[in-house]
C-alpha positions as a Markdown table, in Angstrom:
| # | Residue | x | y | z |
|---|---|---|---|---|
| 1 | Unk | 0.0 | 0.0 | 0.0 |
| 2 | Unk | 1.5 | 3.4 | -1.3 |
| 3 | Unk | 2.4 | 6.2 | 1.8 |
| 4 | Unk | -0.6 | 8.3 | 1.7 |
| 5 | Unk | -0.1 | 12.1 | 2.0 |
| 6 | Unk | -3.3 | 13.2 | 3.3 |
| 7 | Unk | -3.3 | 17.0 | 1.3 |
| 8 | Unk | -2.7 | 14.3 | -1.8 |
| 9 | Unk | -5.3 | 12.1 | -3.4 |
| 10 | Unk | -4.1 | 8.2 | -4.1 |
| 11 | Unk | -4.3 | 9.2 | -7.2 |
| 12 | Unk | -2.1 | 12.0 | -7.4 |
| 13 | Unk | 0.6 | 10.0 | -5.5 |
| 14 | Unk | 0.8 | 7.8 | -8.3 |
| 15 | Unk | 0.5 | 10.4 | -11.5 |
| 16 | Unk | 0.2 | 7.6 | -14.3 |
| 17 | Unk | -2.2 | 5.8 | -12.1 |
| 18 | Unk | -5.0 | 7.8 | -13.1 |
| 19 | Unk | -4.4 | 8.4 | -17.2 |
| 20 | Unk | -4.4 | 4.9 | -17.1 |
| 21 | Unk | -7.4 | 4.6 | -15.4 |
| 22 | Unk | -9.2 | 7.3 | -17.9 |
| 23 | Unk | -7.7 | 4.9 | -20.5 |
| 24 | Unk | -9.4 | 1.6 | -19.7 |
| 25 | Unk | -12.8 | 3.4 | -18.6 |
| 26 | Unk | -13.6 | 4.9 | -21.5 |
| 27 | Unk | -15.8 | 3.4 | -23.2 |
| 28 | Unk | -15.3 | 3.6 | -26.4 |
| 29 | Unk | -11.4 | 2.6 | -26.1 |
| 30 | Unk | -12.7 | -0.6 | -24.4 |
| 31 | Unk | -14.7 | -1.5 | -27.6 |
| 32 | Unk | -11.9 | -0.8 | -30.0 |
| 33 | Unk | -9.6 | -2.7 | -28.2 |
| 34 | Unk | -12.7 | -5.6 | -27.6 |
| 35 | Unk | -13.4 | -6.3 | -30.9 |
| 36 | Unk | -9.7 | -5.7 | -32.1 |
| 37 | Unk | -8.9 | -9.0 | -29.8 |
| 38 | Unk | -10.9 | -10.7 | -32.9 |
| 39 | Unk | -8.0 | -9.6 | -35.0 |
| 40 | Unk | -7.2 | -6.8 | -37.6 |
| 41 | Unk | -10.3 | -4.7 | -38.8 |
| 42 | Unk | -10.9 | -1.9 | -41.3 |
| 43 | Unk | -12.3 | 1.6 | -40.4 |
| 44 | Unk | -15.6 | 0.5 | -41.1 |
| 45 | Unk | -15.2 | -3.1 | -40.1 |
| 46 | Unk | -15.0 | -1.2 | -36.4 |
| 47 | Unk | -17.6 | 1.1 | -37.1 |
| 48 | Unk | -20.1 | -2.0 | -37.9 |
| 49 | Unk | -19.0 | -4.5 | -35.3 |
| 50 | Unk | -18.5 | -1.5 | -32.0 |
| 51 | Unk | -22.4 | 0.2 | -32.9 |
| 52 | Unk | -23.3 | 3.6 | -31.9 |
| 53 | Unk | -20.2 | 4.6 | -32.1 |
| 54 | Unk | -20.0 | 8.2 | -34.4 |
| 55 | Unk | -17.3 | 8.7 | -36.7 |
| 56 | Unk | -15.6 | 11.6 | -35.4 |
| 57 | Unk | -15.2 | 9.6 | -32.0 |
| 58 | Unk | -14.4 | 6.6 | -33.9 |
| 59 | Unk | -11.9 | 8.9 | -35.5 |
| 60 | Unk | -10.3 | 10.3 | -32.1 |
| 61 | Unk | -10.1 | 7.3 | -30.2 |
| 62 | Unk | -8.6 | 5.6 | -32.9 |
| 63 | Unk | -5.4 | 8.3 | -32.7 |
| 64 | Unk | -6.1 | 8.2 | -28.9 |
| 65 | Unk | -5.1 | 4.4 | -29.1 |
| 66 | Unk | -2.2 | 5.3 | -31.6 |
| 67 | Unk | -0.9 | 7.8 | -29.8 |
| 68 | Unk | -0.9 | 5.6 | -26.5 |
| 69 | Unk | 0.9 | 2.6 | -28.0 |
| 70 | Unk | -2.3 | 0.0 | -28.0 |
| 71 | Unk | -3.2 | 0.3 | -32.1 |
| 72 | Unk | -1.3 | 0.1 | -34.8 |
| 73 | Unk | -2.4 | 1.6 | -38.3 |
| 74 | Unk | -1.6 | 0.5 | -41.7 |
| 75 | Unk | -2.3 | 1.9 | -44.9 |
| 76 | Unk | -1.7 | 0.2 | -47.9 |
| 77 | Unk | -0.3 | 1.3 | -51.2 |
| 78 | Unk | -3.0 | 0.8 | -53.3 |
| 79 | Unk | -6.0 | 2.2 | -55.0 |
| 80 | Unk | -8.5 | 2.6 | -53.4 |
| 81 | Unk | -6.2 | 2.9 | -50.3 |
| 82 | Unk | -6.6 | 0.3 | -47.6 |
| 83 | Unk | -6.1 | 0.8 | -43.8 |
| 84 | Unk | -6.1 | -1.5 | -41.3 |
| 85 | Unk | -6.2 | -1.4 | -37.3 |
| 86 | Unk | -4.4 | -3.6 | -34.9 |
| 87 | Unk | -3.4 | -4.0 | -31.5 |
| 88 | Unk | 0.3 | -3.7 | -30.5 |
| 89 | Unk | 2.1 | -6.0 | -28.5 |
| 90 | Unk | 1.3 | -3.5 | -26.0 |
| 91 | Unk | -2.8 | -3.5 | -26.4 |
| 92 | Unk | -2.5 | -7.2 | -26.6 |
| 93 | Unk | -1.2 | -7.2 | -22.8 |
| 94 | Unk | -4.9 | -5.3 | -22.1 |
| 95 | Unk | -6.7 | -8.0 | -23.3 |
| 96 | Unk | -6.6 | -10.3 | -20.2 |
| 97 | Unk | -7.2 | -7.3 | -17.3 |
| 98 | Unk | -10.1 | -6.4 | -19.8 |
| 99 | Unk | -11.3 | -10.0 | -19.7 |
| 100 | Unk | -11.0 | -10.5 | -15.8 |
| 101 | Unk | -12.8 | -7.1 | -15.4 |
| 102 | Unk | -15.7 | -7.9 | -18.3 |
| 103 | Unk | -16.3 | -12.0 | -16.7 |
| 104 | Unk | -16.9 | -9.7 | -13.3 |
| 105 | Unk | -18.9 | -7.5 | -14.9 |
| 106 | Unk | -21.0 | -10.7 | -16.6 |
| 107 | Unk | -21.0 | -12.6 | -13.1 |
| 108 | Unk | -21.9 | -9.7 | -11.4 |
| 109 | Unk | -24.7 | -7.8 | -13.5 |
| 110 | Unk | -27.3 | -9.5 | -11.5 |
| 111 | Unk | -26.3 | -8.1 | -8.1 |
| 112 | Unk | -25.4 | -4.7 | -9.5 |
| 113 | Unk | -28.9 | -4.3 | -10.9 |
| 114 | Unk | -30.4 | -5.2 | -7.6 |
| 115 | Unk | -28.3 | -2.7 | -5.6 |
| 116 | Unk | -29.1 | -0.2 | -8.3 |
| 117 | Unk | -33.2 | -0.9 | -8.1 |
| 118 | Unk | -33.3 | -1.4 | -4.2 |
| 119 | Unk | -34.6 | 1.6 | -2.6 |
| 120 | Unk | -31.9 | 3.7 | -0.7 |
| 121 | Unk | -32.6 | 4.9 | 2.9 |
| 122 | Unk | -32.9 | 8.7 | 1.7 |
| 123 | Unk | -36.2 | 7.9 | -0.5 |
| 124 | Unk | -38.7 | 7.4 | 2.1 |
């Protein structure tokens, strides 16, 4: 357990902690990276298989990702040009903690729901 400064947030006493944490909560980076685990996909092979997802914010998490080190993009020389996504060694080494954290999230759903529909003291 880190030495806690109280006038500092846990978070603040480890700075990366919480990027990385914005990272993998977002929810759109989560479904790149998701269906990406299925192997290389075109722009609009992502678009089709994530839903909902609008292409500007396609766009920007896609150079998000890129920019981070977890998706790798490759245009092709040819016509009409061709460019693929991928994840990097590094977004492959997501996949797992994303698995563990969706299988809770599956085994759990039940129990969340429940606390989420129970009435809370304050309501009466």
């Amino acid at each position: 357990m880190p030495d806690v400064n109280p006038n500092r947030s846990i978070l603040d006493a480890q700075p990366y902690l919480r990027q990385t944490l914005e990272l993998v909560s977002d929810k759109w980076a989560t479904s790149v990276i998701y269906v990406l685990t299925f192997g290389t996909k075109r722009y609009s092979d992502l678009q089709n298989d994530i839903g909902g997802v609008s292409q500007r914010m396609l766009t920007r998490t896609l150079r998000n990702l890129q920019q981070d080190g977890l998706v790798q993009r490759t245009v092709y020389d040819e016509q009409p040009p061709r460019v693929e996504y991928a994840l990097t060694p590094l977004g492959q080494s997501l996949v797992d903690p994303l698995r563990g954290l969706c299988q809770w999230a599956i085994a759990n759903f039940d129990a969340v729901e429940a606390a989420r529909n129970k009435p809370s003291e304050s309501d009466d």
